[in-house]
Every structure is written in structure tokens, then in C-alpha cells.
N, C-alpha and C positions, 0 to 999 in steps of 0.2 A: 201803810208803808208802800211805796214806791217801787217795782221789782226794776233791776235791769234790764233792758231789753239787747240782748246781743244778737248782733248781725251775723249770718249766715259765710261761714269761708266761703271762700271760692272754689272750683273745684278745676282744678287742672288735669288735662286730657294726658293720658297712659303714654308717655314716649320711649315703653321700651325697646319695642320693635324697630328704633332708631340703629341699633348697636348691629343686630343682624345684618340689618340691610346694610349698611357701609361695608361691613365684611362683604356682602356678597358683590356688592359692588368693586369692591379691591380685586377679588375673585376676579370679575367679570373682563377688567382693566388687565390685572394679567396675562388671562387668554388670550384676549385681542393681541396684545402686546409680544406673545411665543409664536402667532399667527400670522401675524405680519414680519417677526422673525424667520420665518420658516419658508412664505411666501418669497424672500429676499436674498433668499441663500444664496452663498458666492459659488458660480455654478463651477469654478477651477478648483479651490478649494475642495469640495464637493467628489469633482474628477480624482483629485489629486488623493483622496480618502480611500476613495472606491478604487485604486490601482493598488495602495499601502494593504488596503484588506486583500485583495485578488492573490499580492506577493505573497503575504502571510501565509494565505492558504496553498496556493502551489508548494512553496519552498517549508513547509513547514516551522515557520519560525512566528513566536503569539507576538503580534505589533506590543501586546503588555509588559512582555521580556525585553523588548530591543529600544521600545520608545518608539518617538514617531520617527518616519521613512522619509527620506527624500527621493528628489529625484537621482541625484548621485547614486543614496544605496539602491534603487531602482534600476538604472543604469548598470551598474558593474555586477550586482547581481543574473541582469540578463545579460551582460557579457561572459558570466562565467557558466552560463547554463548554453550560451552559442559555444562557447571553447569544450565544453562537455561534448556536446552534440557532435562537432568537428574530429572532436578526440575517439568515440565512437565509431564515425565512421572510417576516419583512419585505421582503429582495430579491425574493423571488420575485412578494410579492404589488405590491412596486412595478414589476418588470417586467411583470408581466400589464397593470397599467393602464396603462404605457405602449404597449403592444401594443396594447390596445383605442382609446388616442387617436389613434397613429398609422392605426390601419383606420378611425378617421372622418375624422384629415385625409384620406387618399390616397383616402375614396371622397368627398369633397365635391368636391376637384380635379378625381377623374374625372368629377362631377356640373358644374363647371362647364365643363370643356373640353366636353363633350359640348351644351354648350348652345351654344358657340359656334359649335361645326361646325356645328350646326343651321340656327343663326341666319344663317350666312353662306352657307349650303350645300355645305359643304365634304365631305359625307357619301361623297362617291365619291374623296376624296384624303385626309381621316383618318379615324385611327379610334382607340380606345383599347380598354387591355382591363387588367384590377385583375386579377393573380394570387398565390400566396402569397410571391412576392420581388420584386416590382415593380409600378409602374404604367407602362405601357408607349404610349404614342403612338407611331404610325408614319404614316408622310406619303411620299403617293407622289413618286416625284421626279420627274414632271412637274409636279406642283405646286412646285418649288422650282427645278431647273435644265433648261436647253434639252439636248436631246439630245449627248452625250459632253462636256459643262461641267460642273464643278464649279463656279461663280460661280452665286448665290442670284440668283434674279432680282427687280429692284428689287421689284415688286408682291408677292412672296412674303416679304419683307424685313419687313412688317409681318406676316402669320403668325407669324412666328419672334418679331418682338418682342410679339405677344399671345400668346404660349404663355411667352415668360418673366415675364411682369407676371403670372400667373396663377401659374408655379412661384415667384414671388416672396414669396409668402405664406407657404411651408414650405423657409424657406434651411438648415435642418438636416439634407437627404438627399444621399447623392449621385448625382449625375448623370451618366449615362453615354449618348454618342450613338454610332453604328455607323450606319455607312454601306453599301449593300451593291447588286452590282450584278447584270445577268442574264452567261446565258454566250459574250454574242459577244465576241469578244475586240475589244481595242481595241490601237493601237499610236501613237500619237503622241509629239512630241518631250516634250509635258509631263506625257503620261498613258500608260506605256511598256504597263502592262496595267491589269487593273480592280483592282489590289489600291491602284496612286495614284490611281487615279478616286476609287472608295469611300471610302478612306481622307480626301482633300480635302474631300471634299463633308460629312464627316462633322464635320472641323476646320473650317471655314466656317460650317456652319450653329452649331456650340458658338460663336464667334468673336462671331458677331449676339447668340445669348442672354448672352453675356458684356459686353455694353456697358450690362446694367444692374449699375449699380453696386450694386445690393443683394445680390451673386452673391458668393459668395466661390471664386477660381479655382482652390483647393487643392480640391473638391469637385467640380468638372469633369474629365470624360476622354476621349478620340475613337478611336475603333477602325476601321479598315475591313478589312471580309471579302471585299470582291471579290465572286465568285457561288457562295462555298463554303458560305453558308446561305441555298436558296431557299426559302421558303413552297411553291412550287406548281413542276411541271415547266416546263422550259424549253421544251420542245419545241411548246409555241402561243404566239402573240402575246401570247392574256392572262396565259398564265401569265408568260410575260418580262417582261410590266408589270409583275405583283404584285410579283414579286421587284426589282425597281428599286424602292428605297426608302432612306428615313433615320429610323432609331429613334431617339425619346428614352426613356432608363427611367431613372425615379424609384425606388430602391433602398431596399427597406426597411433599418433598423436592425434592427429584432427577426423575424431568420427559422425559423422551422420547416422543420429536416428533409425534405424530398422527395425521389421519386425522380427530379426534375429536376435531372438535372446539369448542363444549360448552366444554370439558376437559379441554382443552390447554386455551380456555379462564380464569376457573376458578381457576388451579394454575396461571396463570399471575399475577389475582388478589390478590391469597392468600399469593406468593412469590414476587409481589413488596417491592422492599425495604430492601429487609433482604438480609444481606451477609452470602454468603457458611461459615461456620462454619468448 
């Protein structure tokens, strides 16, 4: 018998690593392609990017919220950051001049109070002094009350009303009285120690200046410290007189900075709340 004899297939060569390479090759073609994109960049365009980020981040606004920027919103935006600027500096230079008006009212006041002590000769019971948060008159309290009274005595009652007729003229500060006493102690049914002494004599004497009606009483306030801020030691006679007193301060509006803390504390107090004008 006869066998078949069959011929041998052929054998063809492995082509799968065809498929890779094209991929890598697409790959390759890409890069080139983001490369030469990148290389061609339109350089205003570009500019024009790099200003919209710059704004964004000044002015706080994400270019993601607003879209893109032109030049317009570019534009009017630093227009309104020059009109700011401008606006600024006009406050500033409007607060200077009222700084400067306010230091001629508060030394004219203190140029006429001072003429009245004179003229009355009141030179050894007031006295005034212009520093950078107040104008300050202090008045001894023997010139105002009899020994442990707080009641203004009648003849003293005009004092009080010629120091208001003269603070009359600048109704726009405000006014702070403090009462304050030496260190003997006191104990009575209506004045248990010196903090109601002080404290009365301080609301009494504000009471007088407030009967001119040209006073507005939102701008009025009364303190009293008792003998917890004396001028001078207690330990001699004169010094216990100094320290018997009743301050009026006139509060500036526009303060500077010192290292005066009872100052800076006490316009805090007298300019909470109120807006620059």
C-alpha cells in the first residue's frame, strides 16, 4: 500500500509585537505633536493668561467662578483699585485736617479757660493741661464741696456753669468727669467708703454742666476712683489736698498711639461705638 506523503505547512513568523509598536508609535506622534504645540505658543495669549491669574490672585476672585477675563474686566478692575487708592488718600488727608482743627479748638478752650482762672484767681484750685488724648481741667474739691459732701456748694455752682458755657462751643467731644478722693477712709450711712464719695461728687458736678441745654447727655459720663489714683503721696496734708479732686476731660476724636495707657484706655472708652464723621 501506498502511504501519503504530506508536505510540511509553512511556518509563519510571530507578528504580534506588531500591535505594541503602532501603539507606541501613536504615543510617540502625540508627544511630538503637544511639543511642537507648546514650542508655538501664542505668546499674547499667553500674556494675556498670566495677567487673568495675577488679577485672580490680587483681587481675590478664582478665574473658575467668573470665567475667563478680559481686558475690559482688567481694566476697570484697576480702575476701581486706583479710585480706592485715591479714596484713601483723600481720607487720610481729610483726617489730618481734622486733627489739625481739632488741636486749635482744644488749645483755644484751653487758652480761654485759662484766662478765666486768671481773671477770677482761681490759679491755686484749677488748672488745665492739653495732652495727646484730652484736655484735662481738674478742680480742687475744696473749691466745689465742704469736707466728706458731695453737694456742689452754691458759690461753686457758678464755676461749674462757666466751664460749661465755654465747653459749649465744641458740643462734638466727649466728656468725661472722675471724681476722686485721698486715703482716709470714710464710713457714713450715705458715703459707706470713698468709692460713693468720688463717684457722687463726680455725678453732681456732670448734673450742673448738664443743665445747659446745648449738652447732648449721650456724650456725658461719671466715674469715681476713690483714692486709687493719687497725683502726689498721701502721707502729708498737701499731698491729701492734691489728690482730692474732680477732673473734667475733653476727649479727643482723633488719637495717636502712646505709651499712655490710662490715655488710650480712656478714649477707647469714650470712642466706642461712634463712627468717624
Amino acid at each position: 500500500m501506498s502511504r501519503k506523503r504530506h508536505e510540511p505547512h509553512e511556518e509563519h513568523a510571530d507578528e504580534s509585537w506588531l500591535l505594541p509598536y503602532s501603539d507606541l508609535m501613536t504615543l510617540l506622534l502625540a508627544l511630538f505633536i503637544v511639543l511642537y504645540a507648546a514650542s508655538a505658543v501664542n505668546t499674547s495669549k499667553f500674556e494675556e493668561m498670566s495677567r487673568a491669574f495675577k488679577t485672580a490672585f490680587n483681587s481675590g476672585i478664582s478665574i473658575l467662578d467668573k470665567g475667563s477675563i478680559t481686558e475690559d474686566d482688567m481694566l476697570k478692575r484697576r480702575t476701581a483699585e486706583d479710585l480706592n487708592r485715591m479714596d484713601d488718600g483723600k481720607k487720610s488727608k481729610t483726617r489730618e485736617a481734622l486733627k489739625q482743627q481739632e488741636q486749635q479748638n482744644l488749645e483755644k478752650l484751653k487758652k480761654d479757660l485759662d484766662k478765666y482762672i486768671q481773671k477770677n484767681g482761681l490759679s491755686t484750685q484749677l488748672e488745665t493741661q492739653l495732652n495727646q488724648s484730652q484736655l484735662l481741667i481738674t478742680i480742687r474739691d475744696n473749691a466745689l464741696f465742704s469736707s466728706g459732701s458731695a453737694t456742689v456748694k452754691p458759690d461753686s455752682q457758678k464755676l461749674a456753669t462757666a466751664i460749661g458755657n465755654m465747653l459749649q462751643q465744641y458740643p462734638d467731644y466727649e466728656i468725661l468727669v472722675t471724681g476722686h478722693t485721698d486715703n482716709q477712709p470714710i464710713s457714713t450711712t450715705e458715703f459707706p467708703s470713698n468709692w460713693e464719695l468720688s463717684s457722687k461728687r463726680a455725678i453732681n458736678f456732670m448734673k450742673i454742666l448738664l443743665q445747659n441745654p446745648a449738652f447732648d447727655p449721650q456724650r456725658f459720663s461719671a466715674i469715681g476712683y476713690g483714692e486709687f489714683r493719687p497725683l502726689e503721696s498721701n502721707t502729708t496734708d498737701a499731698g491729701r489736698a492734691t489728690n482730692r479732686r474732680v477732673e473734667v476731660s475733653i476727649l479727643r476724636n482723633y488719637v495717636e498711639p502712646t505709651s499712655d495707657s490710662n490715655d488710650i484706655t480712656l478714649s477707647a472708652i469714650a470712642n466706642e461705638g461712634k463712627k468717624e464723621e
